[in-house]
C-alpha positions, -999 to 999 in steps of 0.1 A, spaced: 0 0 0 12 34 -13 19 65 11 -11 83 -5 -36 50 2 -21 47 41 -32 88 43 -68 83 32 -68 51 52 -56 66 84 -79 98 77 -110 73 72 -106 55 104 -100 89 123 -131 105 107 -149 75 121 -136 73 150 -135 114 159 -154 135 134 -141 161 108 -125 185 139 -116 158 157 -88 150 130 -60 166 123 -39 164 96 -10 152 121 -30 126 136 -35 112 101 0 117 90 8 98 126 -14 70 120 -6 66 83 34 68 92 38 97 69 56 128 69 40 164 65 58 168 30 40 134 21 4 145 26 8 174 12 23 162 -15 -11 143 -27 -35 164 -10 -41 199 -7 -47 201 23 -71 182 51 -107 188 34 -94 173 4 -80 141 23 -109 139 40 -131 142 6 -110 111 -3 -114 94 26 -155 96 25 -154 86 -12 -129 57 -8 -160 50 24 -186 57 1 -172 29 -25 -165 0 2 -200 8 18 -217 2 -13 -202 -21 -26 -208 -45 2 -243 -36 0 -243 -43 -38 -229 -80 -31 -250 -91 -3 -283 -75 -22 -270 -95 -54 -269 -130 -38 -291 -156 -49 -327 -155 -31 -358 -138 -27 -362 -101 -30 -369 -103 8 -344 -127 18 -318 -106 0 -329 -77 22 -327 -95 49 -291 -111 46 -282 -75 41 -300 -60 70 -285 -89 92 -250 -90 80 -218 -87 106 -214 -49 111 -191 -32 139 -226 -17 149 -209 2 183 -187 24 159 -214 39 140 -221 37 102 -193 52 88 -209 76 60 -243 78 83 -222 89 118 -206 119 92 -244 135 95 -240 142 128 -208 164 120 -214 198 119 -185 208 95 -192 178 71 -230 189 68 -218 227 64 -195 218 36 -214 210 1 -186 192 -11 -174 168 19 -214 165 24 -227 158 -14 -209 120 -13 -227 114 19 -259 125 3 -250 101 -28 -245 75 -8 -271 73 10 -292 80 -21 -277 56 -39 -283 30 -14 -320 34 -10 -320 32 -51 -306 -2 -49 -328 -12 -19 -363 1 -41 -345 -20 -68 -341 -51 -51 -377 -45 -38 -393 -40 -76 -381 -74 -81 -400 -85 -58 -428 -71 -65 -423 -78 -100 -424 -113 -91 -453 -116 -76 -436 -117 -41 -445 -81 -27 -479 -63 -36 -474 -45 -65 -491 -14 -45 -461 -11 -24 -444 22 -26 -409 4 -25 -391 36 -27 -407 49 6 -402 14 20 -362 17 11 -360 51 28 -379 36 60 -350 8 56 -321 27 53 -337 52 81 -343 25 104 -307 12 98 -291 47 109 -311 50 134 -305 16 150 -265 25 149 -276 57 173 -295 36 195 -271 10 201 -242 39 203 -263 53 231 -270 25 249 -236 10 240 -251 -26 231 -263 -40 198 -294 -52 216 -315 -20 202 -298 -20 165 -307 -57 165 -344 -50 176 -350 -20 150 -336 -40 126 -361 -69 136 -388 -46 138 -382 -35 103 -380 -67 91 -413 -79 107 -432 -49 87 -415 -63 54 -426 -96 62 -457 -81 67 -461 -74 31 -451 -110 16 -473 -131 -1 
């Protein structure tokens, strides 16, 4: 791995971990093992690290989505397997927990590949849910792009639960709950 990967690496993690403040460009250059000349000789300056590191976020978190939603199954088991998957569910989403910064939501540009992200993973939820209602498995009077928002709304909001009560227990229940108002909706 390259200087400049270890740099958006090191500035991912620390946006994660403390927020858009709460990292400096020399706790990134510390964590990645790089020298002041080194960052800024890829990046401008922190803001366009920190772009890097929400787009290289961006690309990882939907990309995981995008495999576990393409695995064989039902339209609803598909959601499910994604909506149940392993996730360090303590830490946060790491593009969702990025809304709660101040400076990232101030900022069109370190905010507009949150925004995509997020839009572009309710897409491919109300995707994956016209299947199933193209096949006969969900009503076809099911607004499945409300139904993807509630999803990835419930999701988000199951990370601040659990953060709060520091347990999984309550991610695990909103997640159930969602899931037992999908279920709902099979035939």
């Amino acid at each position: 791995m390259g200087t400049r990967d270890q740099l958006v690496d090191s500035a991912r993690e620390l946006l994660w971990e403390r927020g858009y403040v709460g990292t400096s460009p020399k706790a990134i250059q510390q964590r990645a093992g790089a020298g002041q000349g080194s960052m800024y000789h890829h990046f401008a300056g922190k803001k366009e690290l920190a772009l890097a590191a929400v787009r290289r976020s961006a690309e990882e978190l939907l990309a995981a989505a995008d495999a576990q939603l393409r695995t064989p199954g039902t339209a609803v088991e598909r959601v499910t397997a994604y909506l149940r998957r392993e996730r360090e569910v303590l830490k946060g989403c790491p593009i969702g927990r990025l809304t709660q910064d101040p400076d990232i939501v101030a900022d069109p540009a370190l905010r507009a590949p949150v925004d995509e992200t997020l839009t572009r993973l309710r897409a491919r939820l109300a995707e994956v849910l016209d299947e199933g209602r193209a096949a006969g498995e969900l009503p076809a009077t099911l607004d499945t792009a409300a139904l993807a928002v509630t999803i990835v709304a419930v999701l988000q909001g199951g990370y601040v639960l659990a953060r709060a009560a520091n347990a999984p227990e309550p991610f695990d229940q909103a997640v159930s709950g969602v899931l037992a108002l999908l279920a709902a909706h099979v035939r």
